[in-house]
C-alpha positions in Angstrom: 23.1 15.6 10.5 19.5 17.2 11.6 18.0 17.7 14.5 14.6 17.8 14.8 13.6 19.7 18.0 10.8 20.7 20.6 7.7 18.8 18.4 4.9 16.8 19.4 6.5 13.5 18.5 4.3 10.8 17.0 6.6 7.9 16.8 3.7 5.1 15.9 5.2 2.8 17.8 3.4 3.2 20.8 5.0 6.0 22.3 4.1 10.2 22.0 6.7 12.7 23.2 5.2 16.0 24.1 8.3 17.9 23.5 10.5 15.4 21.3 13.4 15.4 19.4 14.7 13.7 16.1 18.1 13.0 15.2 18.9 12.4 11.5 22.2 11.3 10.1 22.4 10.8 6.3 19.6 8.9 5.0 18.8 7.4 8.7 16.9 7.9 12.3 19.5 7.4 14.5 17.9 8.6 17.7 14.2 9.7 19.3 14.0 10.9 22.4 13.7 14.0 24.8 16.6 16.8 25.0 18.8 15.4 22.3 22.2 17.4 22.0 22.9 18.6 18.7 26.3 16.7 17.0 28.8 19.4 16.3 27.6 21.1 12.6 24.2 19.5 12.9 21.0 21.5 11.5 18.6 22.4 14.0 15.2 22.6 13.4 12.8 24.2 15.7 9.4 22.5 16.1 7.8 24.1 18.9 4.5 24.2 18.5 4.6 21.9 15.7 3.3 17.7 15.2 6.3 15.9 13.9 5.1 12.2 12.8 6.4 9.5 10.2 5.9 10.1 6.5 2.5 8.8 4.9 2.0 5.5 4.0 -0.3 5.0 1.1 -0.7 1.0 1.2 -2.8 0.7 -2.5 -2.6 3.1 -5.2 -1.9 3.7 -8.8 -0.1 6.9 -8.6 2.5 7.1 -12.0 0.6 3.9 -13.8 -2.4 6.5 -14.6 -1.1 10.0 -14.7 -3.0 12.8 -14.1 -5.1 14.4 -17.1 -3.6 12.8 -19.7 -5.9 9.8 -20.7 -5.4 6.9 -22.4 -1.7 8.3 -23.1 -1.2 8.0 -19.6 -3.0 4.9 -18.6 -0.9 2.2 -18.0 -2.0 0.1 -15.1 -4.5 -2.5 -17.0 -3.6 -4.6 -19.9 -7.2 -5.9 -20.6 -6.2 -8.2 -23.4 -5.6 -12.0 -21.0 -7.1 -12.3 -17.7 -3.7 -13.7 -16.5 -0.8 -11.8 -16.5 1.7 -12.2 -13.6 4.4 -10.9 -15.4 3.9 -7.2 -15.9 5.7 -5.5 -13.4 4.8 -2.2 -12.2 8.0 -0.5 -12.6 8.0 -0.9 -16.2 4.9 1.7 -16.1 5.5 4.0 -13.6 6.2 7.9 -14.8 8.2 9.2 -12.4 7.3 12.9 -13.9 3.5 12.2 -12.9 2.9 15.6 -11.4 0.6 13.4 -8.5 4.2 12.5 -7.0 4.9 16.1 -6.2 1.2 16.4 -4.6 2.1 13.7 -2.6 5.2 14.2 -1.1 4.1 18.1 -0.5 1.0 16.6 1.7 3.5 14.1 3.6 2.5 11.4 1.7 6.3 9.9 1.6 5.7 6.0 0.4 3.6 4.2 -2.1 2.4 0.8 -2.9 1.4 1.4 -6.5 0.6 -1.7 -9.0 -1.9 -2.6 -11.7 -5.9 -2.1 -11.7 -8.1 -5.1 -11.5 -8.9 -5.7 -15.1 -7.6 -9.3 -14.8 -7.9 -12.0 -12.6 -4.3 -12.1 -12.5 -2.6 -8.2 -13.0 0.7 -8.3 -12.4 3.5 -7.2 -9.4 3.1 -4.0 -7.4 5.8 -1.8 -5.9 6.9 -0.2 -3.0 7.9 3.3 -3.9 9.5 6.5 -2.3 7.5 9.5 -4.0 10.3 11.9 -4.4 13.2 11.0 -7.4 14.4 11.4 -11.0 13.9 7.7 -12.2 12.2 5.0 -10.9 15.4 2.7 -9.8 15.9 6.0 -7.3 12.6 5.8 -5.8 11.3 2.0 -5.2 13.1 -0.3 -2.3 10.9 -2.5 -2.4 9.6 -4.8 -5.9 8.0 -6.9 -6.4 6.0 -6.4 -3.4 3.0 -8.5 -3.9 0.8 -10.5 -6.7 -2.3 -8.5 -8.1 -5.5 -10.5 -8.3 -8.8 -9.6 -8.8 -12.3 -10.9 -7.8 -15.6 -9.6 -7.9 -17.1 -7.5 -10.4 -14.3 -6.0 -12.5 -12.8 -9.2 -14.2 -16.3 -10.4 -15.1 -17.3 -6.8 -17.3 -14.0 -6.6 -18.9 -13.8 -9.8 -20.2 -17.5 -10.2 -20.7 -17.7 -7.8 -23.3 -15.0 -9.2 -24.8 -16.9 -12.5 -25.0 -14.1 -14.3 -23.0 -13.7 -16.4 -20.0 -14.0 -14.8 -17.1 -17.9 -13.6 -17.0 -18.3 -15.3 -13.6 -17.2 -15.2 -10.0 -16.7 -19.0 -11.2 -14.5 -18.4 -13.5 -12.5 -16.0 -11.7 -11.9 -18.3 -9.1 -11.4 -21.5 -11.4 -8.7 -19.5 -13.8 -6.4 -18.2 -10.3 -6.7 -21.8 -9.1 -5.4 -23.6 -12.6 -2.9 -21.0 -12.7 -1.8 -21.6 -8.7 -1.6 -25.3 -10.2 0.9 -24.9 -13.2 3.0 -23.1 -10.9 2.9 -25.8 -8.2 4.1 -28.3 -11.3 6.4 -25.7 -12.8 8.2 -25.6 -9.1 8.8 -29.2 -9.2 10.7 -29.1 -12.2 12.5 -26.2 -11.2 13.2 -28.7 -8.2 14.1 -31.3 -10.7 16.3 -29.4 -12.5 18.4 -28.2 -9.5 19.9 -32.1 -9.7 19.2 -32.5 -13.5 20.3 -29.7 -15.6 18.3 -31.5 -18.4 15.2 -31.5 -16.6 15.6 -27.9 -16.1 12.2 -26.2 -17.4 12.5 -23.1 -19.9 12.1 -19.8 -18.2 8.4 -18.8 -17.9 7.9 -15.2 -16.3 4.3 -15.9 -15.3 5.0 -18.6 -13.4 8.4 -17.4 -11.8 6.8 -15.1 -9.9 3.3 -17.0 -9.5 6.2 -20.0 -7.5 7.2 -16.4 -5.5 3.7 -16.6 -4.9 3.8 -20.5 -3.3 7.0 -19.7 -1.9 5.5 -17.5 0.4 8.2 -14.5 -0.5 5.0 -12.2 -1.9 1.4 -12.1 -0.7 -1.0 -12.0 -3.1 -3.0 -8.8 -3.2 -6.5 -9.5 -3.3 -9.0 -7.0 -5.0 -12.5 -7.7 -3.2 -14.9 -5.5 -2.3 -18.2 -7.9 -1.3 -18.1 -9.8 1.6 -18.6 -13.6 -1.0 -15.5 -12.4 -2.7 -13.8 -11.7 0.6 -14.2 -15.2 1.6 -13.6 -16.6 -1.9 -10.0 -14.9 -1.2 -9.3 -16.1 1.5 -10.7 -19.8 0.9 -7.9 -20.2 -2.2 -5.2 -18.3 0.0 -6.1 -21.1 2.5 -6.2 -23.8 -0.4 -2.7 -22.8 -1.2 -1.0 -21.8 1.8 0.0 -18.7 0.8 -0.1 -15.2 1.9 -2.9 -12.8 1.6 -3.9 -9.0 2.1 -7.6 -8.0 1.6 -7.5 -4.5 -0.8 -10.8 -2.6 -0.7 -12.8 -5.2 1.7 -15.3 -2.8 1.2 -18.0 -5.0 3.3 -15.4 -6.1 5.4 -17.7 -4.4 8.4 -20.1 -7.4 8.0 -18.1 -10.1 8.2 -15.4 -8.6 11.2 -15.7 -11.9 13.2 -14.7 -14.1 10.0 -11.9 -11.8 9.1 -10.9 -11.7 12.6 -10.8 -15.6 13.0 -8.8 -15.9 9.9 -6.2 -13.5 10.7 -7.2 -10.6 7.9 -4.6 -8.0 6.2 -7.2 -5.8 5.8 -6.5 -2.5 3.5 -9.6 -0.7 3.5 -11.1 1.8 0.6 -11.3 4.3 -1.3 -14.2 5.2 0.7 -14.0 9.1 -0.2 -15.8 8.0 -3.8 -19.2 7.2 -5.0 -20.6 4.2 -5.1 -19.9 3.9 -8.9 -20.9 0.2 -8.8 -23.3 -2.1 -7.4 -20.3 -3.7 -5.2 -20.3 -0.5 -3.6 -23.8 -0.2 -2.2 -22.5 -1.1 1.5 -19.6 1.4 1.6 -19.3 3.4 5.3 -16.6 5.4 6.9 -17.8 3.6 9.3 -16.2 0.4 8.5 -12.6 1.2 9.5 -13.9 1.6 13.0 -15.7 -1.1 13.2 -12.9 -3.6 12.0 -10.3 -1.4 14.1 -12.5 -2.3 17.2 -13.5 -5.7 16.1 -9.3 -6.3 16.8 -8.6 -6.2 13.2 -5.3 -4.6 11.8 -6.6 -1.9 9.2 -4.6 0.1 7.0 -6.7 2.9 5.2 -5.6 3.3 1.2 -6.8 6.1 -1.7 -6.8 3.9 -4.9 -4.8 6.8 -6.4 -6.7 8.2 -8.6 -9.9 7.5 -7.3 -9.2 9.5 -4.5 -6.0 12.1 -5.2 -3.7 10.3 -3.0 -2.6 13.5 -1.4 -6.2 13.4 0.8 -5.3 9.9 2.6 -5.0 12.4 5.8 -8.4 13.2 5.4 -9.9 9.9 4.6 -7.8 8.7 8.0 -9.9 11.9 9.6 -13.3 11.1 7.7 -13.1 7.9 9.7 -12.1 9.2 13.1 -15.2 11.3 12.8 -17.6 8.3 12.0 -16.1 5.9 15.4 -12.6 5.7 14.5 -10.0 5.9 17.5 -8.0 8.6 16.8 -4.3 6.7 16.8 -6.1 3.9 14.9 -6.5 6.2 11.8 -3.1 7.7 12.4 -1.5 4.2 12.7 -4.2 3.4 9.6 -1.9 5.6 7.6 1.8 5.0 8.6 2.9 1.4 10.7 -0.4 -0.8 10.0 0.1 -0.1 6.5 3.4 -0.8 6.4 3.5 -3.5 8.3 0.5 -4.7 6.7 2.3 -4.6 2.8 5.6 -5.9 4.1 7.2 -2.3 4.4 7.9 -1.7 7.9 11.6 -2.8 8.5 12.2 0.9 6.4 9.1 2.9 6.8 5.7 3.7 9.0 7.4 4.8 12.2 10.1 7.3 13.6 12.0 4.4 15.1 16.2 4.4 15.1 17.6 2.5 11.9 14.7 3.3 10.1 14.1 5.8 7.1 14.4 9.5 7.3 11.2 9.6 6.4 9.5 12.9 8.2 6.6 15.2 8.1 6.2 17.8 10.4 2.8 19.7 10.3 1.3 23.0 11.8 -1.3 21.1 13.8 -3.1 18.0 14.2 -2.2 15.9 10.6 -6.0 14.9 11.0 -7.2 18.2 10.8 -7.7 19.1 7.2 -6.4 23.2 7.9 -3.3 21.5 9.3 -0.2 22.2 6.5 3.2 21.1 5.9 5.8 22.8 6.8 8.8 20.1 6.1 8.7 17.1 4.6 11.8 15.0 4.5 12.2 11.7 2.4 15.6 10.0 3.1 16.8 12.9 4.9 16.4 14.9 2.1 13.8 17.8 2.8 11.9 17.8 0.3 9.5 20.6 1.3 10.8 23.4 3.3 8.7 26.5 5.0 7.7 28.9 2.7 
């Protein structure tokens, strides 16, 4: 067991201990509170002086799918060849030996939701991932996680130079739809099947996981950075009844009282990046403080590698700076985006039954001086003082 004394406990879930304890037992929280007695043979760790807060939650990335200076060796996320592919499964091209893994966990950055890019109107299933372990099967807990799709500018200049369907936001929209469809018909002969073994369809792994998809047991993850694409989104989600989270929503500030009315999952960014595309030319730190105060649920995400996911701390501060509240951002970062991706029964919060999952730091975790002194995935401390 370890017990985590004498910190400034951010527990995310609505409560702050000035001098807090946390009591770890194997791969578990099993207590928070004030003056915790150490369990006989417990490890006691001295945080005086020190902020002690949930491990970092980075709620859209690519971290392992393309590793870090290697190139088209290493680039795995986007198989640009059929604008619908539901199948690929991100585990299958994750490199656990991506050095970015160690970068992360070493900045607190303790979970990922890594996937496919946005090559296709369809990508393929992202993961929940812990960013410390040997193989993959030790590090995700949660897969698949969600549906990639993609709208807006991306699928229309890959396949446009290909000279394929899509080149248009019509397109886009019309090839998710007709897919949604097959799967709706492909359910009811699964249905059929169950009482007719005859009847039973052959096994299609686009449309398994596209019926996950109806079933409500994944959201789809929706790549859309203008607010038209927004909407688009979340018209078919609607059309469908099924589950949605907005990635990128980069001019999600504009329309705050439509997302607001419609209930948004809002995971905002990379916003610490250029405006490398005409899509972009609205991006604002100031947009996760506007939605924030709007009453909208934001998480705050890197796009690993757009912005080297170990700097989601200082995006989180970038937009306290520009109107953000303060425990917004930090929430931003740990519970909204877990609860946001469908994570937070394990992770986001220092909250008994939960993860291990720990980061204490020399100061404020917004301020970009602040360091890590210990970092603990699963109990397992994972960075130690130097």
């Amino acid at each position: 067991m370890i017990l985590i004394k004498n910190g400034k406990v951010l527990t995310m879930s609505d409560k702050v201990y000035e001098k807090g304890d946390v009591l770890i037992d194997g791969k578990k929280i099993v207590e928070v509170g004030e003056n915790l007695e150490a369990p006989a043979g417990a490890q006691v760790i001295d945080a005086q002086g020190m902020w002690v807060m949930p491990g970092i939650v980075d709620a859209h990335c690519h971290i392992g799918m393309w590793e870090d200076g290697i190139g088209f060796e290493g680039a795995d996320g986007n198989e640009a060849t059929n604008p619908v592919t539901p199948e690929l499964r991100a585990i299958d091209g994750i490199n656990p030996d991506d050095n970015c893994f160690r970068e992360a966990r070493e900045h607190g950055v303790t979970s990922v939701v890594t996937g496919p890019g946005s090559a296709n109107v369809i990508g393929g299933q992202f993961a929940a991932l812990k960013t410390y372990g040997r193989r993959v099967e030790d590090m995700v807990f949660k897969e698949p996680l969600a549906l990639k799709v993609a709208f807006g500018e991306n699928p229309k200049r890959v396949y446009n130079g290909q000279h394929k369907s899509p080149s248009t936001r019509m397109a886009t929209a019309a090839i998710l739809r007709q897919n949604l469809i097959k799967a709706q018909e492909y359910k009811k002969k699964l249905e059929k099947g169950k009482s007719d073994p005859d009847k039973m369809p052959e096994r299609d792994l686009q449309m398994e996981i596209l019926v996950k998809v109806l079933n409500r047991e994944i959201p789809i993850k929706a790549h859309a950075h203008r607010a038209d694409d927004i909407l688009t989104a979340i018209r078919i989600a609607k059309e469908f009844d099924i589950d949605i989270t907005i990635e990128h929503c980069t001019e999600g500030h504009r329309i705050a009282d439509f997302l607001l009315e419609e209930n948004a999952k809002v995971i905002l960014g990379p916003l610490l990046s250029d405006r490398s595309k005409v899509e972009l030319k609205n991006m604002s730190f100031k947009a996760p403080g506007i939605l924030s105060k709007a009453g909208i649920k934001v998480a705050i995400m890197t796009d690993h590698p757009v912005i080297p996911v170990q700097y989601l701390p200082v995006c989180a501060a970038i937009a306290v700076r520009e109107g953000m509240d303060e425990m917004e951002a930090l929430k931003a970062i740990t519970i909204n985006a877990a609860e946001i991706t469908g994570i937070a029964d394990r992770v986001g919060s220092l909250e008994p039954g939960k993860d291990a999952d720990i980061v204490i730091f020399d100061g404020h975790p917004l301020d970009f001086r602040s360091k890590t002194v210990w970092v603990f995935i699963d109990g397992h401390a994972v960075k130690k003082p130097e």
